[in-house]
PyMOL Python script that loads the backbone (N, CA, C, O; Angstrom):
from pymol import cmd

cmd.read_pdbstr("""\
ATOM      1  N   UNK A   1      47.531 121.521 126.468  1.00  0.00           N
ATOM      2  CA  UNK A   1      47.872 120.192 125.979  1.00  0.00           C
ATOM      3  C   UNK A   1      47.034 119.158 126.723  1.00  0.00           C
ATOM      4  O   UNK A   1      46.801 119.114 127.930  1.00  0.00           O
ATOM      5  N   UNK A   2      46.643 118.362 125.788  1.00  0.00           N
ATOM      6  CA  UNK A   2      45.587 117.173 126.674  1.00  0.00           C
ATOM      7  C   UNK A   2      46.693 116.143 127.040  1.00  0.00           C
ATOM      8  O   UNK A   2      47.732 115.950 126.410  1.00  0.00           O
ATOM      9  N   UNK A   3      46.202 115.397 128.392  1.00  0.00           N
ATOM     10  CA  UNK A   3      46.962 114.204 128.563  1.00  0.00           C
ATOM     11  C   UNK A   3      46.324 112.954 128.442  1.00  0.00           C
ATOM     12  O   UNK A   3      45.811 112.807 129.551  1.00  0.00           O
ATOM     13  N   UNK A   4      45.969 111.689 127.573  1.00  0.00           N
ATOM     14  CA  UNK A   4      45.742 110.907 127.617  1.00  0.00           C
ATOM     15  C   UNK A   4      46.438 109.425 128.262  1.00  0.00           C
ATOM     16  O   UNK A   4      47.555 109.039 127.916  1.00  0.00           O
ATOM     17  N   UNK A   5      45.662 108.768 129.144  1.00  0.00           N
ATOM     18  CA  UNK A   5      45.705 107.806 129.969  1.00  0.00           C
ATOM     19  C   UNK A   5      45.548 106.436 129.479  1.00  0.00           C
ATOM     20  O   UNK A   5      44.343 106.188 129.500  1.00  0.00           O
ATOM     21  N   UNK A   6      46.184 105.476 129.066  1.00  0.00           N
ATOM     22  CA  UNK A   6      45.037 104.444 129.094  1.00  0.00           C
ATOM     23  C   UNK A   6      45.303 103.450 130.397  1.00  0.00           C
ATOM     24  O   UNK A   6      46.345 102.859 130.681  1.00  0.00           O
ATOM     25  N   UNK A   7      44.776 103.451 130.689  1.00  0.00           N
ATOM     26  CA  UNK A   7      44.667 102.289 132.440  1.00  0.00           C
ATOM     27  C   UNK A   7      44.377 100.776 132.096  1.00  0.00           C
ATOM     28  O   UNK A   7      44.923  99.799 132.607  1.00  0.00           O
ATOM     29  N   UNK A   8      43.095 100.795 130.814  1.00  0.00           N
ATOM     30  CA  UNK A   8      43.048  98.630 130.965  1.00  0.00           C
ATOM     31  C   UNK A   8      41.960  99.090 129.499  1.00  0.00           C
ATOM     32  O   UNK A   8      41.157  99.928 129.090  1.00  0.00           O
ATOM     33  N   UNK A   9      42.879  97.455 129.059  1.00  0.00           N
ATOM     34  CA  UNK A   9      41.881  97.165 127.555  1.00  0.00           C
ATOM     35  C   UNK A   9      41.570  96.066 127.793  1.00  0.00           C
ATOM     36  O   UNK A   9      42.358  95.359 128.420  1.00  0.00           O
ATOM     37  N   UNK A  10      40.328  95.565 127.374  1.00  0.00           N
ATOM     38  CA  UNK A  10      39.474  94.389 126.904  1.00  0.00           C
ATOM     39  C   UNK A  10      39.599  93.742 125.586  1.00  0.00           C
ATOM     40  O   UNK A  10      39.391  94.416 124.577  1.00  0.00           O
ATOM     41  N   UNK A  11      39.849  92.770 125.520  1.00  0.00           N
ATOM     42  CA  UNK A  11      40.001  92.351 123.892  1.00  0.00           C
ATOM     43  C   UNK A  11      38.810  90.988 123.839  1.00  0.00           C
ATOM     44  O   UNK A  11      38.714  90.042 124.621  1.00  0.00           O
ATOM     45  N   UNK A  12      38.207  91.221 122.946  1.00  0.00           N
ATOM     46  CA  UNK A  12      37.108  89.646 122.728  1.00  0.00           C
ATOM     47  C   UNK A  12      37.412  89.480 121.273  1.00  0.00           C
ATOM     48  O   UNK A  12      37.327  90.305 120.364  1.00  0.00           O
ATOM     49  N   UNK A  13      37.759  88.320 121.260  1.00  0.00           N
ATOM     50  CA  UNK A  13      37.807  87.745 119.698  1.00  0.00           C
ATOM     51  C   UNK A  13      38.242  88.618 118.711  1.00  0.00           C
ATOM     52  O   UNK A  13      37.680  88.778 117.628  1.00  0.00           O
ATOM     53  N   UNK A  14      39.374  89.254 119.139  1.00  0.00           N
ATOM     54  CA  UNK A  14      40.404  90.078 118.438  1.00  0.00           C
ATOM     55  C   UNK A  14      41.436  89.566 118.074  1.00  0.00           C
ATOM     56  O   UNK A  14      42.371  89.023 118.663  1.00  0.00           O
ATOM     57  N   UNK A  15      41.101  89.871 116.600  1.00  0.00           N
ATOM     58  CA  UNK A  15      42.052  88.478 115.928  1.00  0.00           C
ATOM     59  C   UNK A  15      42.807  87.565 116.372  1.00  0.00           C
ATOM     60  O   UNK A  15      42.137  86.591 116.029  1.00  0.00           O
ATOM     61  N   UNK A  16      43.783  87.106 116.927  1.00  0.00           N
ATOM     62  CA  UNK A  16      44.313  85.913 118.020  1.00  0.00           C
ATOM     63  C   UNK A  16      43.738  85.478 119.513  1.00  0.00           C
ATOM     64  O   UNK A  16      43.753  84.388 120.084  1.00  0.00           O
ATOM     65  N   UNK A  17      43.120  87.042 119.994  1.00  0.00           N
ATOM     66  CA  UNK A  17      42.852  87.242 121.228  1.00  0.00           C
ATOM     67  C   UNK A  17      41.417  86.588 121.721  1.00  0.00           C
ATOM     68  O   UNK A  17      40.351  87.158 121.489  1.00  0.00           O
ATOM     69  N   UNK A  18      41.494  85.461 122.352  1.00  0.00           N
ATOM     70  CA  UNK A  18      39.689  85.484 122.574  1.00  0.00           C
ATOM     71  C   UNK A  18      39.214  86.437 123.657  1.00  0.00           C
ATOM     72  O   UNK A  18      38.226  87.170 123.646  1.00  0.00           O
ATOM     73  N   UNK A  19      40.107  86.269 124.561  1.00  0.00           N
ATOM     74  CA  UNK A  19      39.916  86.880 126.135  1.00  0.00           C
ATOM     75  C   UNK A  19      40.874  87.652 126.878  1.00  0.00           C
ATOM     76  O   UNK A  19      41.364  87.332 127.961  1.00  0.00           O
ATOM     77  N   UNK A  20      41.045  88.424 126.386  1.00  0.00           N
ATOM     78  CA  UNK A  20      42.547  89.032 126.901  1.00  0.00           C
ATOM     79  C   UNK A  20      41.980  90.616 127.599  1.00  0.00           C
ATOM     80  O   UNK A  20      41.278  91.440 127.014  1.00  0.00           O
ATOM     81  N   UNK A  21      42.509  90.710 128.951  1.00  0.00           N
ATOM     82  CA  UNK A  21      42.530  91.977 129.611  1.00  0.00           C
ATOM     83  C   UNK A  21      44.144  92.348 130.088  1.00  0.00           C
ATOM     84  O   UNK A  21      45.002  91.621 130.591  1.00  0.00           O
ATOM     85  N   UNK A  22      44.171  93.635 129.749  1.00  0.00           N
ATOM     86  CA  UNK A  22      45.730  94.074 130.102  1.00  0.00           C
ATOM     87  C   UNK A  22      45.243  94.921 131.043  1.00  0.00           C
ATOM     88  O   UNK A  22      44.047  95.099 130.810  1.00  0.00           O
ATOM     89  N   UNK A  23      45.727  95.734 132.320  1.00  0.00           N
ATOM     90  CA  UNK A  23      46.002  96.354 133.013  1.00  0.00           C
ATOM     91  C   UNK A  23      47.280  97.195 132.883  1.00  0.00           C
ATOM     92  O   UNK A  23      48.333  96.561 132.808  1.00  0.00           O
ATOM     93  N   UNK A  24      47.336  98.600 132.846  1.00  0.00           N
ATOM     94  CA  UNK A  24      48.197  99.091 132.497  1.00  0.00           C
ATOM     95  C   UNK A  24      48.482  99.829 133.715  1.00  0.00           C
ATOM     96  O   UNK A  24      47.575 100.573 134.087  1.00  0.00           O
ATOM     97  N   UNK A  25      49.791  99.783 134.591  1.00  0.00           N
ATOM     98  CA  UNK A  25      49.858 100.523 136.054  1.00  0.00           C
ATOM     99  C   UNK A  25      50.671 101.909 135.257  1.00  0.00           C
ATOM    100  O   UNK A  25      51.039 102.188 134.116  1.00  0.00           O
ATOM    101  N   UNK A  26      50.687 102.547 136.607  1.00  0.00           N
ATOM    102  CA  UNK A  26      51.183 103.984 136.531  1.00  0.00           C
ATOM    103  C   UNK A  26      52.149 103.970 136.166  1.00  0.00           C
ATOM    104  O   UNK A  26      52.765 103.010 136.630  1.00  0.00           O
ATOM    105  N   UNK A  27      52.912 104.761 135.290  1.00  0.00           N
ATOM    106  CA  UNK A  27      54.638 104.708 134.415  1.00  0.00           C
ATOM    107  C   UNK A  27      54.169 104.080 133.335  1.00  0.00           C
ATOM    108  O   UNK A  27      53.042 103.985 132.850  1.00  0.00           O
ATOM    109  N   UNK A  28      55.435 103.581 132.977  1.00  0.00           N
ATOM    110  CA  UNK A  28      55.191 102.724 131.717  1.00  0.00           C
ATOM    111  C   UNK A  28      54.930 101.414 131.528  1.00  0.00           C
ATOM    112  O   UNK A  28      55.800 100.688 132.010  1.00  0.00           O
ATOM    113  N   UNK A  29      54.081 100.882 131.020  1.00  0.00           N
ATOM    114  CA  UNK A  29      53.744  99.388 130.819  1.00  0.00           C
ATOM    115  C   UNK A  29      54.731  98.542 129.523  1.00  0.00           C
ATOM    116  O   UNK A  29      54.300  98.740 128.387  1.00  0.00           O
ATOM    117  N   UNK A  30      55.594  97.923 129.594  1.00  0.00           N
ATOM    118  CA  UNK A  30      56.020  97.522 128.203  1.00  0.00           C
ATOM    119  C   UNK A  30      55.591  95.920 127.784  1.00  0.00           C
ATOM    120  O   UNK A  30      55.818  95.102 128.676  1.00  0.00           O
ATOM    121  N   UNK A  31      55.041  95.427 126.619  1.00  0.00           N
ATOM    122  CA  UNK A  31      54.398  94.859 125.988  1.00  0.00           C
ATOM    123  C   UNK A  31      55.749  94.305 125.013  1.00  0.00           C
ATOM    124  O   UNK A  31      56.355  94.988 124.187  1.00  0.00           O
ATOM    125  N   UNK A  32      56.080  92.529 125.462  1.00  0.00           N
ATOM    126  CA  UNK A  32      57.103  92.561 124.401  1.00  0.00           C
ATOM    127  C   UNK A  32      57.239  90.563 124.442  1.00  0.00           C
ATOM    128  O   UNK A  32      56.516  89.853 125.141  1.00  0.00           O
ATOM    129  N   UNK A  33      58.047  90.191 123.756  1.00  0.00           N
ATOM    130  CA  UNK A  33      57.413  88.372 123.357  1.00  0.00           C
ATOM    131  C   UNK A  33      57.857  88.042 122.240  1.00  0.00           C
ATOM    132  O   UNK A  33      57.990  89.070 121.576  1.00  0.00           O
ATOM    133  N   UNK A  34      58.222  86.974 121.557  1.00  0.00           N
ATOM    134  CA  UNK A  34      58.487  86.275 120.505  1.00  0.00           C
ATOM    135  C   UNK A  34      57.538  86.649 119.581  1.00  0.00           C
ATOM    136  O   UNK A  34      56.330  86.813 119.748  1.00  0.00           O
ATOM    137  N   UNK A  35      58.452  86.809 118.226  1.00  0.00           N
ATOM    138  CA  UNK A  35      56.781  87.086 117.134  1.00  0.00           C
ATOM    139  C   UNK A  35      55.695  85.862 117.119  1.00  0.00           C
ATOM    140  O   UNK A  35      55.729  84.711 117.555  1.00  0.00           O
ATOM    141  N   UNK A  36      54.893  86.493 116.546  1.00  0.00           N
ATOM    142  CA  UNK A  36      53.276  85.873 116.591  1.00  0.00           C
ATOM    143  C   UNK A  36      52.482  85.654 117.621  1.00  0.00           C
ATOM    144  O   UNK A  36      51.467  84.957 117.592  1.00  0.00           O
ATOM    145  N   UNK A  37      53.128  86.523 119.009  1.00  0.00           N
ATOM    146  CA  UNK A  37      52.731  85.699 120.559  1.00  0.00           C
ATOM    147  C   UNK A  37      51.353  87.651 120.689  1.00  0.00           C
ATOM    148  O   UNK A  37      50.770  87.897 121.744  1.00  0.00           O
ATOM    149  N   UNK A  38      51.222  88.507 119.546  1.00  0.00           N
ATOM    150  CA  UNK A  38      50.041  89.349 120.480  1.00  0.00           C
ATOM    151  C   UNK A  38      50.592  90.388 120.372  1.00  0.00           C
ATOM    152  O   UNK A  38      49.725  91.220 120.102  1.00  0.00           O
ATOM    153  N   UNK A  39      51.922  91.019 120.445  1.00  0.00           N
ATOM    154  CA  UNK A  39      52.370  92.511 120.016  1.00  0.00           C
ATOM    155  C   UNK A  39      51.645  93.340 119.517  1.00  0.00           C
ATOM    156  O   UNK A  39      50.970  94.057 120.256  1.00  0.00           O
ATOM    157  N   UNK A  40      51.585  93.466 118.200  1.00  0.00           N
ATOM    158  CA  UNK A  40      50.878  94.116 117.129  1.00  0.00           C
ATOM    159  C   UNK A  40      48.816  93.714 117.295  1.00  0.00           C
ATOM    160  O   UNK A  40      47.774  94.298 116.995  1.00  0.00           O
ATOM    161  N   UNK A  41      49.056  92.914 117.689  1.00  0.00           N
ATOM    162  CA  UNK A  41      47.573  92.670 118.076  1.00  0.00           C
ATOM    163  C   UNK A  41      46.930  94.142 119.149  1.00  0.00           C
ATOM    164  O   UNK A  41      46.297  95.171 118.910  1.00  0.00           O
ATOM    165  N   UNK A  42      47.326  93.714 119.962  1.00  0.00           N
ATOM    166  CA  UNK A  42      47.317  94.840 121.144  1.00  0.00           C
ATOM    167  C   UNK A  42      47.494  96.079 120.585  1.00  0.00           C
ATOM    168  O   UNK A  42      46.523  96.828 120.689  1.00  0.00           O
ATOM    169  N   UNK A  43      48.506  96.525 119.993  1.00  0.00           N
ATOM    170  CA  UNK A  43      48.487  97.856 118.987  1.00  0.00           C
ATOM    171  C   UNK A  43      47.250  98.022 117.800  1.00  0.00           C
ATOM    172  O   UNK A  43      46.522  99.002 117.648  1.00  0.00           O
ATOM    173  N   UNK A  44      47.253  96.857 117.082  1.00  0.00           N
ATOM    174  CA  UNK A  44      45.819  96.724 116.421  1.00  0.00           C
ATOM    175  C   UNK A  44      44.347  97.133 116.868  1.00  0.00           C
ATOM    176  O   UNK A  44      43.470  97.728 116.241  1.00  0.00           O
ATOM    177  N   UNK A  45      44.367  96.622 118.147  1.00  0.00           N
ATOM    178  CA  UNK A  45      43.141  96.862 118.851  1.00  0.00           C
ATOM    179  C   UNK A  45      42.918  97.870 119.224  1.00  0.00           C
ATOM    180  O   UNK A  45      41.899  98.487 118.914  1.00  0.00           O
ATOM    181  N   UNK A  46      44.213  98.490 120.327  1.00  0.00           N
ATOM    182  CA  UNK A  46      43.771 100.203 120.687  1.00  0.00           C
ATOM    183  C   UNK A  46      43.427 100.886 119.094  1.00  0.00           C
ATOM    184  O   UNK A  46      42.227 101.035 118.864  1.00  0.00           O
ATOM    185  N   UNK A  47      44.384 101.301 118.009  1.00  0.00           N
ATOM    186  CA  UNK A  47      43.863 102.060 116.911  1.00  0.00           C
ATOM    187  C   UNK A  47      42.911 101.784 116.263  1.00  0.00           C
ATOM    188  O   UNK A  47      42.336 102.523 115.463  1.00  0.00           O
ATOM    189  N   UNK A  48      42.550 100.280 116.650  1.00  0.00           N
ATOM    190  CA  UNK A  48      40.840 100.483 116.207  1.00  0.00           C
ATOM    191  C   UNK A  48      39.790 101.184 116.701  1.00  0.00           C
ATOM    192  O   UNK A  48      39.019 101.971 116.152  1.00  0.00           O
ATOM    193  N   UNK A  49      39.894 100.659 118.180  1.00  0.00           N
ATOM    194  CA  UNK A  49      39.315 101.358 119.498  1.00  0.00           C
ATOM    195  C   UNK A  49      39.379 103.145 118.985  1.00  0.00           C
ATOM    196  O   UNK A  49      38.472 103.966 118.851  1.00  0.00           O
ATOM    197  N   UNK A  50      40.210 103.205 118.877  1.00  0.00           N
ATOM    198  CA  UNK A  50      40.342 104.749 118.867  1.00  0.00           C
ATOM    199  C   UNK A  50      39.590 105.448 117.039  1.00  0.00           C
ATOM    200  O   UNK A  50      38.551 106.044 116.753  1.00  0.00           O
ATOM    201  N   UNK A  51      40.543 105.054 116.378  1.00  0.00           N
ATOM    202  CA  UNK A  51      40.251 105.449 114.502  1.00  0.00           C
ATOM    203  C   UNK A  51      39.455 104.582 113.821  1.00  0.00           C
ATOM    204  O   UNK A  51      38.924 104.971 112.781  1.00  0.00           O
ATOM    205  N   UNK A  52      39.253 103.324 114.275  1.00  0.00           N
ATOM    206  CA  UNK A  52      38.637 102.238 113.094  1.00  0.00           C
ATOM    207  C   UNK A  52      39.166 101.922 112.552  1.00  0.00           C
ATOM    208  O   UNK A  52      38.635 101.603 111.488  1.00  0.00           O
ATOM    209  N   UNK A  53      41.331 101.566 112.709  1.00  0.00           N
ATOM    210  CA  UNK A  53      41.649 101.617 111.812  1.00  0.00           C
ATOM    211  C   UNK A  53      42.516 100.669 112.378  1.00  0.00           C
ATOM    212  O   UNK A  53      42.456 100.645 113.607  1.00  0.00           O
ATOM    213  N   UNK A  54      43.727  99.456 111.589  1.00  0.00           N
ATOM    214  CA  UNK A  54      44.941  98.967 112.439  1.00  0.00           C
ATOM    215  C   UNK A  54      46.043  99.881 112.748  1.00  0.00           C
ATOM    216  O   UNK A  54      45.956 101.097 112.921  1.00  0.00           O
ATOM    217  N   UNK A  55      47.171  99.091 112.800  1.00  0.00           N
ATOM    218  CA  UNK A  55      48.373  99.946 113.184  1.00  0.00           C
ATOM    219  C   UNK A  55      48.987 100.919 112.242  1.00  0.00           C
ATOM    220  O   UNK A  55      49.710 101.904 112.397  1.00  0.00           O
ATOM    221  N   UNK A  56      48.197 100.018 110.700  1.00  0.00           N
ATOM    222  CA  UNK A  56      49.356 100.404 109.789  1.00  0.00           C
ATOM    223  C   UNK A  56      48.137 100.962 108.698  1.00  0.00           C
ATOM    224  O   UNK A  56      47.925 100.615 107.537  1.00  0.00           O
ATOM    225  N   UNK A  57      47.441 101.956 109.548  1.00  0.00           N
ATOM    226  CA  UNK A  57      46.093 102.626 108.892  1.00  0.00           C
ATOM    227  C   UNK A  57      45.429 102.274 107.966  1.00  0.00           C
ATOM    228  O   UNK A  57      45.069 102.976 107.020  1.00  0.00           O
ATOM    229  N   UNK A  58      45.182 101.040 108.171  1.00  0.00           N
ATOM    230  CA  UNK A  58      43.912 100.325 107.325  1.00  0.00           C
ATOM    231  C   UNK A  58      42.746 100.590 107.746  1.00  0.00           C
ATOM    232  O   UNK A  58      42.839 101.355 108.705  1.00  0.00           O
ATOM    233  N   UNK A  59      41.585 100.313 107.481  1.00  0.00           N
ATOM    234  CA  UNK A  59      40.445 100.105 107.547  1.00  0.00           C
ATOM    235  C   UNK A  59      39.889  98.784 107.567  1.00  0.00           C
ATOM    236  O   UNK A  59      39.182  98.152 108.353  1.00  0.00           O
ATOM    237  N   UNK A  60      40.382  98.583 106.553  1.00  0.00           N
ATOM    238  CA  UNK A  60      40.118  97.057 105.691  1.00  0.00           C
ATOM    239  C   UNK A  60      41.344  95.953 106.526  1.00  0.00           C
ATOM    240  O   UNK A  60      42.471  96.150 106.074  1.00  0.00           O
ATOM    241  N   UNK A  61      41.306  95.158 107.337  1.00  0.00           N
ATOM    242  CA  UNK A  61      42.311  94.161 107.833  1.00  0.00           C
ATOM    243  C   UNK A  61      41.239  92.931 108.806  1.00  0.00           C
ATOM    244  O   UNK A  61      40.029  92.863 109.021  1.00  0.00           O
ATOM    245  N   UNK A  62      42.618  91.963 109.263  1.00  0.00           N
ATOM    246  CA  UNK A  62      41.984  90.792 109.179  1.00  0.00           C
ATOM    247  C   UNK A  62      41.453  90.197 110.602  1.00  0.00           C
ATOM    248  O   UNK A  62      42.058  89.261 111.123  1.00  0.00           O
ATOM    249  N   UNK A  63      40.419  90.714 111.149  1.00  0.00           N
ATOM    250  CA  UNK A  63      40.014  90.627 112.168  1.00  0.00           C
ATOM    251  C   UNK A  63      39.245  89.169 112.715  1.00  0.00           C
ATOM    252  O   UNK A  63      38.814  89.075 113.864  1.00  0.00           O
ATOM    253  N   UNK A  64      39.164  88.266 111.897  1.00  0.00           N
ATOM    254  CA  UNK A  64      38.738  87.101 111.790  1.00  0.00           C
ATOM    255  C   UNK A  64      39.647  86.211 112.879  1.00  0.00           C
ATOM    256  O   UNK A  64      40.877  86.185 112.914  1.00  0.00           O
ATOM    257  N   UNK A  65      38.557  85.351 113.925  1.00  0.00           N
ATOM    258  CA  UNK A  65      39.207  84.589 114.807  1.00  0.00           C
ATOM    259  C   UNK A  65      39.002  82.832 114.122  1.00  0.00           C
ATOM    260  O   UNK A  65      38.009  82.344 113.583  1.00  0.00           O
ATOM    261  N   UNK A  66      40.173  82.289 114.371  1.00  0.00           N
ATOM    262  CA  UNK A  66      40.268  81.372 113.582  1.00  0.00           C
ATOM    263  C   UNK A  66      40.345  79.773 114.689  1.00  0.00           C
ATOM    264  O   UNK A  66      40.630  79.894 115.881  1.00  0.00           O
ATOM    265  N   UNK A  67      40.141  78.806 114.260  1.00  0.00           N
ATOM    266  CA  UNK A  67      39.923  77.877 115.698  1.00  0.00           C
ATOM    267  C   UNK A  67      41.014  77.150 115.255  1.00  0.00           C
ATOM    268  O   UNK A  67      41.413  77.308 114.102  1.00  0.00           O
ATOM    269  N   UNK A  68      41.758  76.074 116.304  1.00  0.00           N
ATOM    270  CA  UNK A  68      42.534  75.271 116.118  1.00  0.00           C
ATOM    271  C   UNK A  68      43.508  74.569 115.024  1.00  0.00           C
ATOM    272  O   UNK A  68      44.697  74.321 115.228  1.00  0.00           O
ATOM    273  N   UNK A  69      42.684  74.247 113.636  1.00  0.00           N
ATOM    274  CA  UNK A  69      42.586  73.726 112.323  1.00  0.00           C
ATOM    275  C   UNK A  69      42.524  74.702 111.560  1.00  0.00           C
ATOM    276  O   UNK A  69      42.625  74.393 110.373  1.00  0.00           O
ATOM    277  N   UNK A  70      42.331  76.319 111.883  1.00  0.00           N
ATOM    278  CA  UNK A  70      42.982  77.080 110.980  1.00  0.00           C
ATOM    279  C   UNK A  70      41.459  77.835 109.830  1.00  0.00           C
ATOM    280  O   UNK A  70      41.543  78.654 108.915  1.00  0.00           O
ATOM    281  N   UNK A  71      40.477  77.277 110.277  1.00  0.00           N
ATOM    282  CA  UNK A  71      39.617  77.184 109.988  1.00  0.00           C
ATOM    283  C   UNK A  71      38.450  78.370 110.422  1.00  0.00           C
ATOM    284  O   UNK A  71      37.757  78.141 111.413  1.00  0.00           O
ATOM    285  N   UNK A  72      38.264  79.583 109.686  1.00  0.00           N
ATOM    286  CA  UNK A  72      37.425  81.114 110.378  1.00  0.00           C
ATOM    287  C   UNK A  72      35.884  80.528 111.035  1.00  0.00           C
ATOM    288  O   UNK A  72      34.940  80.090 110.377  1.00  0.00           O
ATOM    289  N   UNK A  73      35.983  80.689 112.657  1.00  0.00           N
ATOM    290  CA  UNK A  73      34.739  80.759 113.714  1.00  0.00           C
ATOM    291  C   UNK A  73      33.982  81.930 112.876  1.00  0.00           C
ATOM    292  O   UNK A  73      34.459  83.062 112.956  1.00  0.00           O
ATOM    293  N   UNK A  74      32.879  81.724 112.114  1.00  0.00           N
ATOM    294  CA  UNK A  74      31.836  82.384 111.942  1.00  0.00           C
ATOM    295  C   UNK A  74      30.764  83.278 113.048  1.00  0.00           C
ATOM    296  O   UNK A  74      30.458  82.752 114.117  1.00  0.00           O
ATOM    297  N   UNK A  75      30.408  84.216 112.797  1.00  0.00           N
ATOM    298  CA  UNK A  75      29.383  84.669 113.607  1.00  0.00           C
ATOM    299  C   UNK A  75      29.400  85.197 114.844  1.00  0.00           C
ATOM    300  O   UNK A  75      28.431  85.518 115.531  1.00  0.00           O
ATOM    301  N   UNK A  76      31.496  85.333 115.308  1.00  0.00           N
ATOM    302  CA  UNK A  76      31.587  85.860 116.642  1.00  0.00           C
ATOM    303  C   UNK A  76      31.865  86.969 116.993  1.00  0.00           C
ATOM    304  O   UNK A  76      32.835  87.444 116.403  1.00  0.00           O
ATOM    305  N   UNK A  77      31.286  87.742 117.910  1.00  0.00           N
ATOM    306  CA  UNK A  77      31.617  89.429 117.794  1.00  0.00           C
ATOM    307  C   UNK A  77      32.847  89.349 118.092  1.00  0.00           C
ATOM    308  O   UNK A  77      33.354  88.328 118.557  1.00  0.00           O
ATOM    309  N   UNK A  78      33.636  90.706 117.795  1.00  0.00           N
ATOM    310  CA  UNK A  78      34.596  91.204 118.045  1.00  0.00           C
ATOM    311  C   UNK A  78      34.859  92.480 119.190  1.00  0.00           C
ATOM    312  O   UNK A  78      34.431  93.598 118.903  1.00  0.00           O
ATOM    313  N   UNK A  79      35.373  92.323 120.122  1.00  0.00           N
ATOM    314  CA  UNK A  79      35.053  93.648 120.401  1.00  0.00           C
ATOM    315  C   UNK A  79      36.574  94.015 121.536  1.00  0.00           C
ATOM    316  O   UNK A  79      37.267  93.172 122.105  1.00  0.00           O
ATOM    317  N   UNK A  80      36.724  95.474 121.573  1.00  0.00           N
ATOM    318  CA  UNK A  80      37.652  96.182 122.212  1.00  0.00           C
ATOM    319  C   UNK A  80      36.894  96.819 123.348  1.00  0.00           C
ATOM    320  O   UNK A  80      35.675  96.995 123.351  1.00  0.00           O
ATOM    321  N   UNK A  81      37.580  97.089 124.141  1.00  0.00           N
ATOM    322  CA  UNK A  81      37.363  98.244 125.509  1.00  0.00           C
ATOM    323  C   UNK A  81      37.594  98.435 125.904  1.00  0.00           C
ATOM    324  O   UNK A  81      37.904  97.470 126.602  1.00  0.00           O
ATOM    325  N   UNK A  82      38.187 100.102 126.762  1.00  0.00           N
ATOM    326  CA  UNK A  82      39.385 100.205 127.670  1.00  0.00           C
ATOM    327  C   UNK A  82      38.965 101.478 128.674  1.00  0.00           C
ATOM    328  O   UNK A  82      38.067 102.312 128.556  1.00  0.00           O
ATOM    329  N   UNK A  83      39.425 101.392 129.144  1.00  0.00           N
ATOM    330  CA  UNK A  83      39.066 102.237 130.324  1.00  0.00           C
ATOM    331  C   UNK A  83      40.660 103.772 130.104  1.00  0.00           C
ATOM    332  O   UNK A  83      41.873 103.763 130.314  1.00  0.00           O
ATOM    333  N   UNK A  84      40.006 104.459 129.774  1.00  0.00           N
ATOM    334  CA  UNK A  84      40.830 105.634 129.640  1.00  0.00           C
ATOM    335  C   UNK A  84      40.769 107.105 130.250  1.00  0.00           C
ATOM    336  O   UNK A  84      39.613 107.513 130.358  1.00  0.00           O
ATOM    337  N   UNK A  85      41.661 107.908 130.632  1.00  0.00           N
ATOM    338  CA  UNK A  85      41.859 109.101 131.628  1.00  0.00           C
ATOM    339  C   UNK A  85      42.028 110.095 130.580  1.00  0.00           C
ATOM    340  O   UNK A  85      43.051 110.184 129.900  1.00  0.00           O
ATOM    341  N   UNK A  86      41.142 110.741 130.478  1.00  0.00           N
ATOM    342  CA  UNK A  86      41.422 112.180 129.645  1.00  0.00           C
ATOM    343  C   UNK A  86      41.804 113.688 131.023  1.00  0.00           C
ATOM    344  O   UNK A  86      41.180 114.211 131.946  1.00  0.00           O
ATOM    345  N   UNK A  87      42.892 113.812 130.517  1.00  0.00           N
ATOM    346  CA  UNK A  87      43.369 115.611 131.839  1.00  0.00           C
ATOM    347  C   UNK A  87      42.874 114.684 133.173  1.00  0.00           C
ATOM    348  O   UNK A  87      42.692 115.464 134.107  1.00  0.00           O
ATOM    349  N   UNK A  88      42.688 113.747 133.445  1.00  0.00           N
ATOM    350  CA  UNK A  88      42.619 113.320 134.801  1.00  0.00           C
ATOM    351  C   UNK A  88      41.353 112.920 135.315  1.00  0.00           C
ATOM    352  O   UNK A  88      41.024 112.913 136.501  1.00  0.00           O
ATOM    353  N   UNK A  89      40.556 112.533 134.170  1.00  0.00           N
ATOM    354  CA  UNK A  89      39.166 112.291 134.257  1.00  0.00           C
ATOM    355  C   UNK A  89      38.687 110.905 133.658  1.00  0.00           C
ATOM    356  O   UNK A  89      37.495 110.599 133.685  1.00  0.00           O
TER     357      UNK A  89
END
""", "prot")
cmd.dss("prot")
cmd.show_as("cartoon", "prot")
cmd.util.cbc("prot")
cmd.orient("prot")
């Protein structure tokens, strides 16, 4: 049986997220907040990271960062990254 780790994700201009790093310590990390505050975001991001896909196995979803007025920032990368432990490696 493999054991997978994840220790810390990077989020850039993931859909709500411009700049967000989580750190995940040893045990369990729990992730929790009023709706619309990043939940499902964070879940969004790892199954992309991982499948290309969101939470709720899309492909196709709305990754677009939007500014103040509601209005889609053109032209900004998106990107995930996390630092992960496979069997202890």
């Amino acid at each position: 049986m493999r054991n997978l780790v994840l220790r810390k994700m990077h989020l850039v201009n993931f859909k709500g997220a411009a700049d967000v790093t989580i750190d995940f310590k040893d045990g369990m990390t729990s992730i929790y907040g009023m709706n619309g505050t990043g939940k499902t975001t964070v879940f969004d991001a790892f199954t992309w990271l991982l499948f290309g896909k969101d939470s709720k196995d899309r492909k196709k979803f709305d990754l677009k960062t939007y500014d103040s007025k509601g209005k889609i920032i053109p032209q900004i990368p998106h990107e995930v990254s996390a630092i992960l432990i496979l069997n202890g490696q």
